[in-house]
Structure formats: C-alpha cells, structure tokens
C-alpha positions in Angstrom: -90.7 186.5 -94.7 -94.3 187.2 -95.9 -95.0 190.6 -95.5 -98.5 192.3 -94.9 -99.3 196.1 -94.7 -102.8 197.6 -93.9 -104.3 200.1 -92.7 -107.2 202.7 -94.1 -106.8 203.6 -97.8 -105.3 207.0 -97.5 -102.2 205.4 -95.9 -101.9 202.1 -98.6 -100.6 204.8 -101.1 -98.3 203.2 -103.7 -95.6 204.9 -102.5 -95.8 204.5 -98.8 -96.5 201.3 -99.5 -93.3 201.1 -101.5 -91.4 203.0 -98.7 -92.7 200.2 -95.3 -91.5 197.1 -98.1 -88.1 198.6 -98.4 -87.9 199.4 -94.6 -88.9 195.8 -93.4 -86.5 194.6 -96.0 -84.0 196.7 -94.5 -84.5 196.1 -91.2 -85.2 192.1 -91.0 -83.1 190.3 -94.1 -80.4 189.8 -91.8 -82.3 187.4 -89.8 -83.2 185.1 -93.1 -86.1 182.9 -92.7 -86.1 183.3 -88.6 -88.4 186.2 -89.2 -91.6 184.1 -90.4 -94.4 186.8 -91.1 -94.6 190.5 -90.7 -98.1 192.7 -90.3 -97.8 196.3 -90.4 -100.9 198.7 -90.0 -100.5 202.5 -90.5 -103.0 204.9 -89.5 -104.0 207.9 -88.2 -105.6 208.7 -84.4 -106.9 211.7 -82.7 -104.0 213.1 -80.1 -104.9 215.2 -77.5 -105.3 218.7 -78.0 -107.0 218.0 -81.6 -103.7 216.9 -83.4 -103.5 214.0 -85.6 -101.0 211.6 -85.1 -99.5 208.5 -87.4 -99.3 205.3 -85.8 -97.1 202.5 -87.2 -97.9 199.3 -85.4 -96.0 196.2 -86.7 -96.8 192.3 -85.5 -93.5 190.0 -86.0 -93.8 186.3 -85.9 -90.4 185.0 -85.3 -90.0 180.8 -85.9 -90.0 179.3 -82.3 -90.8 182.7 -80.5 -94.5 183.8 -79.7 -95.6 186.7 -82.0 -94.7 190.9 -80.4 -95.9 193.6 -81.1 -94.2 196.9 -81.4 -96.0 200.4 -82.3 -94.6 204.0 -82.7 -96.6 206.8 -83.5 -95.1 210.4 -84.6 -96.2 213.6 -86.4 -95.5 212.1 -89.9 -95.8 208.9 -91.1 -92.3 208.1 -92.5 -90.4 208.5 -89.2 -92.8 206.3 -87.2 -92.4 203.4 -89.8 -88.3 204.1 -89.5 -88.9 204.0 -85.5 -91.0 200.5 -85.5 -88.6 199.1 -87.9 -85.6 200.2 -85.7 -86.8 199.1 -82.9 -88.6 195.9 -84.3 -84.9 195.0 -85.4 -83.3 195.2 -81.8 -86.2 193.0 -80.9 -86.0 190.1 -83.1 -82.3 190.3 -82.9 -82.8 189.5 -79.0 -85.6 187.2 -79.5 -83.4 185.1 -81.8 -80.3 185.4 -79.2 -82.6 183.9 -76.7 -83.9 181.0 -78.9 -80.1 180.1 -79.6 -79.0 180.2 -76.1 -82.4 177.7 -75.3 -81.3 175.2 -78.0 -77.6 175.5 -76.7 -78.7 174.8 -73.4 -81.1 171.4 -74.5 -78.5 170.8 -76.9 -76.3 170.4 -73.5 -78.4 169.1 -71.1 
C-alpha cells in the first residue's frame, strides 16, 4: 500500500503526520496488497457560524474496484482522521467482499 498525506503545511506536522501513517496501517493491513494506494488530505474549512472545522478526506484505490472517497470532518483533527479511517475500513472490507463474490460467480459461470 503506498501511502500519501497532504494537505496545507500547518497540518503535515511531524507528528500528525506520524499519527494518519499509524492509523491507515491500522486500519487497512488486514486487507494486504488489495488496498493499492491511499491519499489523505487534512485541512481546515470555515463552518458556519465562524468556527473552524478539520476535514480528513481520504481517496482508497482498492485492486479491481474503482477508487472512493470518504471524508469526515470534526472539531479536532485526531478524531476526524480515526472516523475516515473507521469508516474507510468497513468500506474496503465490503468492496473486497463484492470483488470475491464477482470472481466466484465467473469462476462458476
């Protein structure tokens, strides 16, 4: 899995960078080399009422599938990258149940 993380300098910090590596690892080495490529972009975006909010917003490329996206945003940044990841990991874990019953099925037919 080659993994990517971007986003506007303030939110590259060593350590958060440290913390979205450990959370894709976490989340996506069950799946071994299905999960092809991983892009995750943190920032921050105007909310209404003149709060700030952190966006994760993660890209998966899973071999066989077509790319999805999936994007949280919360009030810090370390649950919102815990949320994507969570929910990025139900989502590849379906993707690749629907790739495996498609092979079964041409394996059959």
């Amino acid at each position: 899995m080659r993994l990517y993380i971007g986003g506007p300098v303030r939110s590259r910090s060593r350590r958060m960078r440290a913390y979205v590596e450990r959370r894709a690892r976490l989340a996506l080495s069950r799946f071994g080399t299905g999960v092809v490529r991983v892009h995750v972009r943190l920032s921050d975006e105007e909310a209404p009422r003149g709060r700030v909010e952190r966006v994760c917003r993660v890209v998966v490329a899973v071999r066989g599938a077509a790319p999805f996206v999936v994007e949280h945003r919360d009030e810090r940044m370390e649950p919102a990258v815990d949320r994507a990841f969570d929910r990025v990991a139900r989502q590849v874990a379906r993707t690749m149940a629907r790739l495996e019953r498609t092979w079964k099925v041409a394996e059959d037919g």
